[in-house]
N, CA and C atoms as a LAMMPS dump frame, in Angstrom:
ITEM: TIMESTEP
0
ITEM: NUMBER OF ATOMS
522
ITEM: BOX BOUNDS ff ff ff
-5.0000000000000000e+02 5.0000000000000000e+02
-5.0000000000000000e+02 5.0000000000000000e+02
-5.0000000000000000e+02 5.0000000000000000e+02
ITEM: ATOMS id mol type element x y z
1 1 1 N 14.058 -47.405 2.675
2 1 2 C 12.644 -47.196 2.938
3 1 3 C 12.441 -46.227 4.097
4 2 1 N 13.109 -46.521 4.963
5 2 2 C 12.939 -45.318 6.348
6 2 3 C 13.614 -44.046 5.707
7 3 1 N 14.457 -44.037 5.007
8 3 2 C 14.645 -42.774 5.264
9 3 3 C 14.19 -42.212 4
10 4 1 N 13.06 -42.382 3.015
11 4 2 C 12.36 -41.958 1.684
12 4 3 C 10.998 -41.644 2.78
13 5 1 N 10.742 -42.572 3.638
14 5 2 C 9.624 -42.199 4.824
15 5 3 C 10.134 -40.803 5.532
16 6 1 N 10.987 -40.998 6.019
17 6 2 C 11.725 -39.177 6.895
18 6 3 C 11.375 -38.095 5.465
19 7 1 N 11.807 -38.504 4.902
20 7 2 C 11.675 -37.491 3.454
21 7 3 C 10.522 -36.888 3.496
22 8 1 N 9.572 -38.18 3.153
23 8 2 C 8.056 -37.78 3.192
24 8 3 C 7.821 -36.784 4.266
25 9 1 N 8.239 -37.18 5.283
26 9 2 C 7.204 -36.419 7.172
27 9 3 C 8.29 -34.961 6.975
28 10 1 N 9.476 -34.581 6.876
29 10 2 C 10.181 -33.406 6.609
30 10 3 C 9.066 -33.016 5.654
31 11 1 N 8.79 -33.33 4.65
32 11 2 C 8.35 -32.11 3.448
33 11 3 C 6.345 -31.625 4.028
34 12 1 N 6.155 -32.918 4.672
35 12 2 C 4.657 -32.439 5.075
36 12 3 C 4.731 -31.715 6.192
37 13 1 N 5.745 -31.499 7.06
38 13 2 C 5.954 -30.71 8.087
39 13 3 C 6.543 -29.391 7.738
40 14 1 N 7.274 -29.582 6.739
41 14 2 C 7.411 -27.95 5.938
42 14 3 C 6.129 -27.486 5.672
43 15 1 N 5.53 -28.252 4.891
44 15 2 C 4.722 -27.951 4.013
45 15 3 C 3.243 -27.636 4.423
46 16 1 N 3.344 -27.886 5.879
47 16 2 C 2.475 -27.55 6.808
48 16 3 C 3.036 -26.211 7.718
49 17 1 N 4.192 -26.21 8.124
50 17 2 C 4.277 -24.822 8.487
51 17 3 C 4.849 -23.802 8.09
52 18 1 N 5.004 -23.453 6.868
53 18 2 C 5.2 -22.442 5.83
54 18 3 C 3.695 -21.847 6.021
55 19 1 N 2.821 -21.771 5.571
56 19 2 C 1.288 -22.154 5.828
57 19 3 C 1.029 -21.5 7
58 20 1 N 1.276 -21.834 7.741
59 20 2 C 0.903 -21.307 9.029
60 20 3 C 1.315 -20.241 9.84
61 21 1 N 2.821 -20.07 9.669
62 21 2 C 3.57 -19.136 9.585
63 21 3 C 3.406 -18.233 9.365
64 22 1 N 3.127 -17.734 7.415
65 22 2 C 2.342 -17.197 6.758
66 22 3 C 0.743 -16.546 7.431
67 23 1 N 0.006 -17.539 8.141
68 23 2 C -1.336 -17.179 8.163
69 23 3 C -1.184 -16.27 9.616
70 24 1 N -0.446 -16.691 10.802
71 24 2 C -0.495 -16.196 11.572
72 24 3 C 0.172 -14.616 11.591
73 25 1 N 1.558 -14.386 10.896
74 25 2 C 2.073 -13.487 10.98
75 25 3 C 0.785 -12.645 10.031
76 26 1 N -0.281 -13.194 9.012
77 26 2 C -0.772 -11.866 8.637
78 26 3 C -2.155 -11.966 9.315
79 27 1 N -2.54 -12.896 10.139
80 27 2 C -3.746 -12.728 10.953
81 27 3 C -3.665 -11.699 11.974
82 28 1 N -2.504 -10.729 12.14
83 28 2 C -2.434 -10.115 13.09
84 28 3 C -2.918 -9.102 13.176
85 29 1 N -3.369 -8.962 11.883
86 29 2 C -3.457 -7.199 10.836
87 29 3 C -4.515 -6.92 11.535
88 30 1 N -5.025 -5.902 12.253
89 30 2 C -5.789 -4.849 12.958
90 30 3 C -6.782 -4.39 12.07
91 31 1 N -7.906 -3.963 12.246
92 31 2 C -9.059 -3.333 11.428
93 31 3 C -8.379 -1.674 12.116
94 32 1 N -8.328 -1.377 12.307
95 32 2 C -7.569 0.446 13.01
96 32 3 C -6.13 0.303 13.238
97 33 1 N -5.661 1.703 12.927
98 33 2 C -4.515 1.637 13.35
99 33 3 C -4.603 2.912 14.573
100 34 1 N -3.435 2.476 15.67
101 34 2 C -3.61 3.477 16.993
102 34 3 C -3.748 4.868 16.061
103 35 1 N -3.963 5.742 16.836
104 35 2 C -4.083 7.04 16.81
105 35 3 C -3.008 7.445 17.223
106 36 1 N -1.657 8.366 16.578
107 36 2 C -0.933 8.94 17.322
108 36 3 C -0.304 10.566 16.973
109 37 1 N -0.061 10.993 17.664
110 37 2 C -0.21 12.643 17.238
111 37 3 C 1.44 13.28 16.864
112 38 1 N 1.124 13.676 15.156
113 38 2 C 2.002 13.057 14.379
114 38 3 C 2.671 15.14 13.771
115 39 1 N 3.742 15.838 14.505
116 39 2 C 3.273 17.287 13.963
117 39 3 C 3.602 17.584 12.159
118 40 1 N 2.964 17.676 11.427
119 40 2 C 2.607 18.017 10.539
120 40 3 C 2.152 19.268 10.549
121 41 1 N 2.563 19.774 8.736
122 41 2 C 2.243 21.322 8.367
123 41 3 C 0.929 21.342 8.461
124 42 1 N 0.067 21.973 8.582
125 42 2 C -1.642 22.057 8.597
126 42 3 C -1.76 22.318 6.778
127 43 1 N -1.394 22.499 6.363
128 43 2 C -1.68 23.045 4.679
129 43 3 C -1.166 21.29 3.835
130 44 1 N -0.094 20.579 4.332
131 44 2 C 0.33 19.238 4.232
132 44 3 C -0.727 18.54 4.194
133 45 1 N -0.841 18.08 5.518
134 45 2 C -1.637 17.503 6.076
135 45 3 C -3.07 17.424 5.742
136 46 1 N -3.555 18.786 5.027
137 46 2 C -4.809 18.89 4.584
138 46 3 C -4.851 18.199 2.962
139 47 1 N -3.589 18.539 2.126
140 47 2 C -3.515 18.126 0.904
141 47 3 C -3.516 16.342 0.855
142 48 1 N -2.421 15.961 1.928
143 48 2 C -2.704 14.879 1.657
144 48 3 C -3.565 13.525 1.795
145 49 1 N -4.655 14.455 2.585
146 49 2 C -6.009 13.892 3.339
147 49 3 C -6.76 14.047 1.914
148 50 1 N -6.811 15.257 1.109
149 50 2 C -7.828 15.273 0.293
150 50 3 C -7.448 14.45 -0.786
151 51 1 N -5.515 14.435 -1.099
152 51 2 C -5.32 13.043 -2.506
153 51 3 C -6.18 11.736 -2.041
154 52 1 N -6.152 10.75 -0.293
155 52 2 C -6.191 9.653 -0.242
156 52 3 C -7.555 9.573 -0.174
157 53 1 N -8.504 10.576 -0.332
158 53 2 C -10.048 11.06 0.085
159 53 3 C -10.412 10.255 -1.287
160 54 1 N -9.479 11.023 -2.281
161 54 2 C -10.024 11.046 -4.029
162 54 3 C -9.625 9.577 -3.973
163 55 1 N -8.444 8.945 -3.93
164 55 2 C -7.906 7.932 -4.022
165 55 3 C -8.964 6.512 -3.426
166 56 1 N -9.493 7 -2.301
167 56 2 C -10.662 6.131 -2.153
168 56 3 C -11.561 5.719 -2.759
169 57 1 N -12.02 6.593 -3.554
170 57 2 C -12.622 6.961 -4.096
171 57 3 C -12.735 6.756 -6.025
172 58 1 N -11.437 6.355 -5.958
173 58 2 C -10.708 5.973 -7.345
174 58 3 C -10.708 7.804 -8.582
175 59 1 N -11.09 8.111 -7.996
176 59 2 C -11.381 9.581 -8.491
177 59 3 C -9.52 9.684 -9.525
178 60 1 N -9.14 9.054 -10.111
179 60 2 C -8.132 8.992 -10.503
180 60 3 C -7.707 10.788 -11.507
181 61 1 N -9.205 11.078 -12.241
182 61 2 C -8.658 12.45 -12.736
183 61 3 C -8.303 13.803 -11.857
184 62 1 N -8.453 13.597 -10.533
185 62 2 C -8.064 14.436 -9.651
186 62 3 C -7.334 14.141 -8.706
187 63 1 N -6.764 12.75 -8.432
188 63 2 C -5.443 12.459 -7.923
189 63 3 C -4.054 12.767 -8.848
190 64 1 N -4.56 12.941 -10.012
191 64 2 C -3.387 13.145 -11.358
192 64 3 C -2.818 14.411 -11.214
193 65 1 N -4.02 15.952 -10.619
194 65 2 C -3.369 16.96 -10.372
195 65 3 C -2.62 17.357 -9.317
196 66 1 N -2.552 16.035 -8.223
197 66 2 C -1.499 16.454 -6.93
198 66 3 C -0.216 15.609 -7.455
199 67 1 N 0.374 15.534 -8.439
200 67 2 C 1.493 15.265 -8.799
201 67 3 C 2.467 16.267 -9.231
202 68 1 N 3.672 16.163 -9.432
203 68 2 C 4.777 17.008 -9.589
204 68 3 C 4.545 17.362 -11.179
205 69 1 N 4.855 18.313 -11.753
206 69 2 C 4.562 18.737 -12.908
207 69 3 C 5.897 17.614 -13.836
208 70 1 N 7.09 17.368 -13.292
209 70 2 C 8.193 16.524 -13.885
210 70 3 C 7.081 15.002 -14.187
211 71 1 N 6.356 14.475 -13.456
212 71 2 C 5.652 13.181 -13.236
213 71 3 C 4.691 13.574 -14.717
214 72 1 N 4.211 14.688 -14.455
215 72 2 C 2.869 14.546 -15.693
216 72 3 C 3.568 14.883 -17.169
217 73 1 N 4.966 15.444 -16.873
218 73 2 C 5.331 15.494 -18.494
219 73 3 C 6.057 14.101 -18.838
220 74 1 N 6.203 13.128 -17.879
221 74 2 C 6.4 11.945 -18.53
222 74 3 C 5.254 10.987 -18.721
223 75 1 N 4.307 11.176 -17.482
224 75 2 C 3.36 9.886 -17.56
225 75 3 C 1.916 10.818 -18.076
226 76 1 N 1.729 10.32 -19.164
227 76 2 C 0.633 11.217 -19.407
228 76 3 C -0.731 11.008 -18.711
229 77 1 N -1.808 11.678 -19.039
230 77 2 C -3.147 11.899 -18.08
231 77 3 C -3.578 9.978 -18.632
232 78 1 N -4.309 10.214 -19.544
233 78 2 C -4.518 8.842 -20.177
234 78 3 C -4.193 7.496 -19.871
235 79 1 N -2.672 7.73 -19.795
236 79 2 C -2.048 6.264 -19.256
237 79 3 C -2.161 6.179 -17.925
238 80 1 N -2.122 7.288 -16.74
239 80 2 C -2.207 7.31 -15.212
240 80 3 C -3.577 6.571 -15.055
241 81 1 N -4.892 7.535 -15.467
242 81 2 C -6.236 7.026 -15.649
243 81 3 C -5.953 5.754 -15.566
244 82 1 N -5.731 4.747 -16.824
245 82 2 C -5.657 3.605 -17
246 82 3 C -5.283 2.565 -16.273
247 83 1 N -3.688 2.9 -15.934
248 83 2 C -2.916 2.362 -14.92
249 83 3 C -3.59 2.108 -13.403
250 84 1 N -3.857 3.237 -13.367
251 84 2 C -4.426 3.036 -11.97
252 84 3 C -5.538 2.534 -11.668
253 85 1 N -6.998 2.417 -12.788
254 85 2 C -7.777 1.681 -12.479
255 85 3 C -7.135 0.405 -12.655
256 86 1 N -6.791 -0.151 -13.339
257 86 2 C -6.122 -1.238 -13.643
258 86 3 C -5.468 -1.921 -12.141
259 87 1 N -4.558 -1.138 -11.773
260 87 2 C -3.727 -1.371 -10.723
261 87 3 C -4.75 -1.626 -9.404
262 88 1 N -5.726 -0.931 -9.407
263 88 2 C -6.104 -0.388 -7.72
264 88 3 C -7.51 -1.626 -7.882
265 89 1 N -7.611 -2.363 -9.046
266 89 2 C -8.687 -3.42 -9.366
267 89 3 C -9.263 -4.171 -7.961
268 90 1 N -10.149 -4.643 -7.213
269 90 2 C -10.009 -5.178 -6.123
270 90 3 C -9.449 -5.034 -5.301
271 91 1 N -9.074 -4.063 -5.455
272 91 2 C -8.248 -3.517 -3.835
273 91 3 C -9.276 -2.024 -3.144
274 92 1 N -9.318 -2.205 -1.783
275 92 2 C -10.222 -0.807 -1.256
276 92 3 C -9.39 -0.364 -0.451
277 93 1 N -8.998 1.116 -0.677
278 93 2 C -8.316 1.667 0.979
279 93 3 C -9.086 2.12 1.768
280 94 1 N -9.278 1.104 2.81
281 94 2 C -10.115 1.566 4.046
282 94 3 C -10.043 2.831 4.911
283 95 1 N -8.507 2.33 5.338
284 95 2 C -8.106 3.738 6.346
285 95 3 C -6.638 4.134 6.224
286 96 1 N -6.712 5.23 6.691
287 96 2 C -4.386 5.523 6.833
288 96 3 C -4.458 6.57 8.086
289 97 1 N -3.109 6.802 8.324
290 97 2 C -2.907 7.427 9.527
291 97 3 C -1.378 8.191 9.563
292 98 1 N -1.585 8.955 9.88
293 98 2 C -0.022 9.477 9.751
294 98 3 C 0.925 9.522 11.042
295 99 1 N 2.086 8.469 10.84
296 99 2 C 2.863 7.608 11.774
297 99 3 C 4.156 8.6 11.839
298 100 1 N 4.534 9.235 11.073
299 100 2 C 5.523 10.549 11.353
300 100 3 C 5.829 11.301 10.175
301 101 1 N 6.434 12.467 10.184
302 101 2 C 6.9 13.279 9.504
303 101 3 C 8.174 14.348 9.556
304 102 1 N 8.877 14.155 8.627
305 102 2 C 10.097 14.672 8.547
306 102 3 C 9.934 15.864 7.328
307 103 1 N 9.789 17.298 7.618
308 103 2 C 10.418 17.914 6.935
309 103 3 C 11.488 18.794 6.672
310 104 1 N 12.046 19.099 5.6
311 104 2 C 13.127 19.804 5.001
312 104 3 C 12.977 20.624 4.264
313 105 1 N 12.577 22.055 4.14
314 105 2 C 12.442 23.279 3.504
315 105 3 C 10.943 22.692 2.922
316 106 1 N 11.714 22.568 1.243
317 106 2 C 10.393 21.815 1.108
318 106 3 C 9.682 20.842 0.424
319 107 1 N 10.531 20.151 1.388
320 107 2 C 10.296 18.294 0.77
321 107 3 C 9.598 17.747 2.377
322 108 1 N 8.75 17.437 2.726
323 108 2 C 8.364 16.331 3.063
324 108 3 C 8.603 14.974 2.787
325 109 1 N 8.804 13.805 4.178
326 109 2 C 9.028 12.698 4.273
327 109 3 C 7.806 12.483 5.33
328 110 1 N 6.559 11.587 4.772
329 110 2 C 5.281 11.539 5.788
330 110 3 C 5.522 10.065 5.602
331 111 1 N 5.704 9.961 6.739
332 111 2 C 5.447 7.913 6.798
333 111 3 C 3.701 7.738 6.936
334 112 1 N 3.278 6.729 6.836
335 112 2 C 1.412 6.684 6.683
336 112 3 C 1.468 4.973 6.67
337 113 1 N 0.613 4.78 7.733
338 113 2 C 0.1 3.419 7.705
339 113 3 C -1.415 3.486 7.054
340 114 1 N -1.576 2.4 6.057
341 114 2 C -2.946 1.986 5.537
342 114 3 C -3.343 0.855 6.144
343 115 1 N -4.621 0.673 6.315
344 115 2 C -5.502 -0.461 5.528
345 115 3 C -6.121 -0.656 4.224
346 116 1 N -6.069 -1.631 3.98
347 116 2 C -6.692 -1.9 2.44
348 116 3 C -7.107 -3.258 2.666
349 117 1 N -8.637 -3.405 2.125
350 117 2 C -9.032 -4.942 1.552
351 117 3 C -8.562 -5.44 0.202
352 118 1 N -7.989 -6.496 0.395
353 118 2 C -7.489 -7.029 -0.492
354 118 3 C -8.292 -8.139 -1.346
355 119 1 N -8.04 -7.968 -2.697
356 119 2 C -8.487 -8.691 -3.578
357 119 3 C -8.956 -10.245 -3.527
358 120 1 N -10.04 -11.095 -3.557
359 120 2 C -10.001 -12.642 -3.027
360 120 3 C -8.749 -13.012 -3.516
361 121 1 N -8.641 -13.335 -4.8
362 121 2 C -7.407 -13.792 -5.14
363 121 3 C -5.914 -13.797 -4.822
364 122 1 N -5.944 -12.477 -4.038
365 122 2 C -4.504 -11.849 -3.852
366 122 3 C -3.283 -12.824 -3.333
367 123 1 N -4.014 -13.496 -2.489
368 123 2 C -2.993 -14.9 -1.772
369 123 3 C -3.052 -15.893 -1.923
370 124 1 N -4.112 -16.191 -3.276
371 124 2 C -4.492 -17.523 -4.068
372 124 3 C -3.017 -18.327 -4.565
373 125 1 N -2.63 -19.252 -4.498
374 125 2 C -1.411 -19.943 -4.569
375 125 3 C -1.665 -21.644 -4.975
376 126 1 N -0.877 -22.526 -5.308
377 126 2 C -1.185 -23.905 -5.846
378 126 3 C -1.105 -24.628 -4.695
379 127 1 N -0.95 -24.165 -3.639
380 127 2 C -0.725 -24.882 -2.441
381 127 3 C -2.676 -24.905 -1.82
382 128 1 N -3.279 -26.081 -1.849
383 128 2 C -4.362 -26.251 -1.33
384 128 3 C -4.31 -25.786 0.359
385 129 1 N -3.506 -26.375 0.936
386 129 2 C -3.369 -26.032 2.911
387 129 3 C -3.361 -24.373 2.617
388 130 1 N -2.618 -23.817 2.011
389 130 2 C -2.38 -22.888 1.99
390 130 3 C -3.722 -21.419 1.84
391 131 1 N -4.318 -22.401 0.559
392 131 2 C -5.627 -21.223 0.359
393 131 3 C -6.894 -21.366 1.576
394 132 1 N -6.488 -22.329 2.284
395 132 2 C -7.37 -22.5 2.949
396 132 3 C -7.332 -21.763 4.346
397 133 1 N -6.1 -21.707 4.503
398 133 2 C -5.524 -21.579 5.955
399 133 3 C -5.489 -19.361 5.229
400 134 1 N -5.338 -18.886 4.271
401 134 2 C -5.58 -17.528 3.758
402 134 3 C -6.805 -17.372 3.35
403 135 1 N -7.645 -17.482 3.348
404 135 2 C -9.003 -17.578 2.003
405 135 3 C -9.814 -16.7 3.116
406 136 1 N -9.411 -16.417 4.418
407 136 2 C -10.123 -15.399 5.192
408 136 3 C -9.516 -14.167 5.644
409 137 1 N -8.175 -13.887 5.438
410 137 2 C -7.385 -12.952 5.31
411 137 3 C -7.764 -11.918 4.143
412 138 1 N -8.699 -10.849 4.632
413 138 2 C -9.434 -9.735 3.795
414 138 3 C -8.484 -8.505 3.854
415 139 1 N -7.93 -8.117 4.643
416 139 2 C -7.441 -6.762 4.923
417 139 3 C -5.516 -6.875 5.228
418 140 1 N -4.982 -5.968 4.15
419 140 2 C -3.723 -5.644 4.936
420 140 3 C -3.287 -4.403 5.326
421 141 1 N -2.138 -4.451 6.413
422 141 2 C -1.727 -3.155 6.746
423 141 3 C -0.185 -2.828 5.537
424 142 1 N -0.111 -1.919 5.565
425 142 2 C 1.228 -1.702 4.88
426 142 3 C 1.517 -0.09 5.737
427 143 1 N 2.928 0.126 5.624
428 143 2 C 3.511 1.286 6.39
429 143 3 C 4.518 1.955 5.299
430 144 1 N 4.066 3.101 5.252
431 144 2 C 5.135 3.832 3.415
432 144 3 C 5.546 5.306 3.889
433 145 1 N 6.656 5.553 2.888
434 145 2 C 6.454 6.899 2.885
435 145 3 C 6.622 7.307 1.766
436 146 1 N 5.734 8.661 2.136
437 146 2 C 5.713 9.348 1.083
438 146 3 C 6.481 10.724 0.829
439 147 1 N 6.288 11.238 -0.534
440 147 2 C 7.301 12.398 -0.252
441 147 3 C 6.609 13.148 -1.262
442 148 1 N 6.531 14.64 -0.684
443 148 2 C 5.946 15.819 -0.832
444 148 3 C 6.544 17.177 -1.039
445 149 1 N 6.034 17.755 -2.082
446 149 2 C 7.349 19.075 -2.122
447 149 3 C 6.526 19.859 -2.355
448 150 1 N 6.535 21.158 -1.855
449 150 2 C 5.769 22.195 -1.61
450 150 3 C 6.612 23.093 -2.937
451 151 1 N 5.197 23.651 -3.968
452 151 2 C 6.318 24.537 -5.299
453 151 3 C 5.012 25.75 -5.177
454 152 1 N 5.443 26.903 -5.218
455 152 2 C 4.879 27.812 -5.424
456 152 3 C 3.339 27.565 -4.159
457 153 1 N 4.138 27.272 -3.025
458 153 2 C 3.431 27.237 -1.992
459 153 3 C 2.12 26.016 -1.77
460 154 1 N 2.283 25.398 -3.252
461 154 2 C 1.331 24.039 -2.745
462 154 3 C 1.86 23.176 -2.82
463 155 1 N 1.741 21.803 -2.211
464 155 2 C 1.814 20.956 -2.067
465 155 3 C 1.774 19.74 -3.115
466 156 1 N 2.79 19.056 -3.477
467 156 2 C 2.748 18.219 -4.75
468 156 3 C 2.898 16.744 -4.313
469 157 1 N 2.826 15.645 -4.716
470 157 2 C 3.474 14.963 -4.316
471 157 3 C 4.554 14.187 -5.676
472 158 1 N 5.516 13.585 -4.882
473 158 2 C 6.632 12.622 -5.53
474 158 3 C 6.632 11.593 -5.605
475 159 1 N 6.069 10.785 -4.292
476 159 2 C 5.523 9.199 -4.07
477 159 3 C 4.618 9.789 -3.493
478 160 1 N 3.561 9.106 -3.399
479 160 2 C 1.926 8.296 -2.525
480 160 3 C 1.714 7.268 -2.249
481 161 1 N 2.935 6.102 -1.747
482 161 2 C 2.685 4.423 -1.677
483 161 3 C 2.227 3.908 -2.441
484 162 1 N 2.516 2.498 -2.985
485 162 2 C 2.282 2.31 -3.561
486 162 3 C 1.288 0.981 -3.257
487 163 1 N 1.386 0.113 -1.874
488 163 2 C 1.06 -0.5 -0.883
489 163 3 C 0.666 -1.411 -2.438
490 164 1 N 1.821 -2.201 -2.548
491 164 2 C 2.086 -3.204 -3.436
492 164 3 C 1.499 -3.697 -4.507
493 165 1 N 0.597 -2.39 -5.087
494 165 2 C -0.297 -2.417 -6.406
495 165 3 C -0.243 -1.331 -6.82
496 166 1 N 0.083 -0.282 -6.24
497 166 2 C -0.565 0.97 -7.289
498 166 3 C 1.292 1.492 -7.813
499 167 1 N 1.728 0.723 -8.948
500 167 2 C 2.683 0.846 -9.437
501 167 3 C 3.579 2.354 -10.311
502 168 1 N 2.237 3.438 -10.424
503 168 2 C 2.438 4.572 -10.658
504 168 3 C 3.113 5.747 -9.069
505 169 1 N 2.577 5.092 -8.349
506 169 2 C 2.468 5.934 -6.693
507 169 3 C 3.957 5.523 -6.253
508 170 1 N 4.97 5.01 -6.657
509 170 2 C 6.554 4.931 -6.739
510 170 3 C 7.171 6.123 -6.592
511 171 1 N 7.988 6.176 -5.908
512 171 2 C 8.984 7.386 -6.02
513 171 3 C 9.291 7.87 -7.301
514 172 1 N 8.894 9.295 -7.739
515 172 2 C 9.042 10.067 -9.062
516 172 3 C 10.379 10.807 -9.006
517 173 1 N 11.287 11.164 -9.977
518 173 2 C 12.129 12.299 -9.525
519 173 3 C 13.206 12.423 -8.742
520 174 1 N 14.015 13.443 -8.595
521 174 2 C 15.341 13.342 -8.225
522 174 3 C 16.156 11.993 -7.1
């Protein structure tokens, strides 16, 4: 009997701070991210302000043309459209910021922190403590990179994050 009782108080003490754990490490998430001064190409930097502009925006038939020409002869216009409303459903990107950049002739490596509001559901789970202790957790940060290759002097991209929904925005290519 005592020790089916220990049983019990172990699993409600897990089962209480899993939960909490959880809530605190993502209660931390910031509405801004710092400002920090990041050197980037000016012609880069401008392209990839105007994809996450459209991307806000869900403007999906004109995020389709900053892709690599290898990306659009596999994923066609139609299915991207689709996918991505699909994908980006309840989710808003608030803000991003560009956290560094590495380039190489001409590939770009741009790391970029977002915000995004996240879907009610997104952290909905069978655990009651759980939705309760999340059910006010609106916004996450995520930190990605992306990668960019400059062809015939513009700017394409290869990945655009995918910040754990937009399943097309994956690394494309070599």
């Amino acid at each position: 009997m005592v020790h089916h009782r220990k049983k019990n108080v172990n699993n409600i003490v897990i089962g209480l701070l899993v939960p909490l754990l959880f809530f605190f490490s993502c209660a931390k998430t910031k509405d801004s991210i710092p400002e920090k001064t990041v050197n980037i190409d000016k012609a880069l930097k401008e392209r990839i302000v105007q994809y996450y502009e459209l991307e806000k925006k869900g403007d999906w038939s004109h995020t389709y043309n900053f892709r690599i020409t290898p990306f659009k002869e596999v994923v066609r216009f139609d299915y991207y459209k689709s996918r991505m409303q699909k994908d980006s459903k309840g989710w808003k990107l608030e803000s991003y910021k560009f956290v560094d950049c590495k380039q190489q002739n001409n590939l770009a490596y741009v790391k970029i922190a977002f915000i995004e509001m996240i879907p009610p559901d997104y952290l909905k789970t069978n655990d009651i403590l759980s939705n309760l202790l999340t059910r006010k957790i609106r916004k996450m940060k995520f930190t990605e990179d992306s990668i960019w290759e400059k062809i015939n002097g513009v700017w394409y991209t290869r990945s655009c994050c995918s910040r754990l929904h937009l399943s097309l925005n994956e690394e494309f290519g070599e």
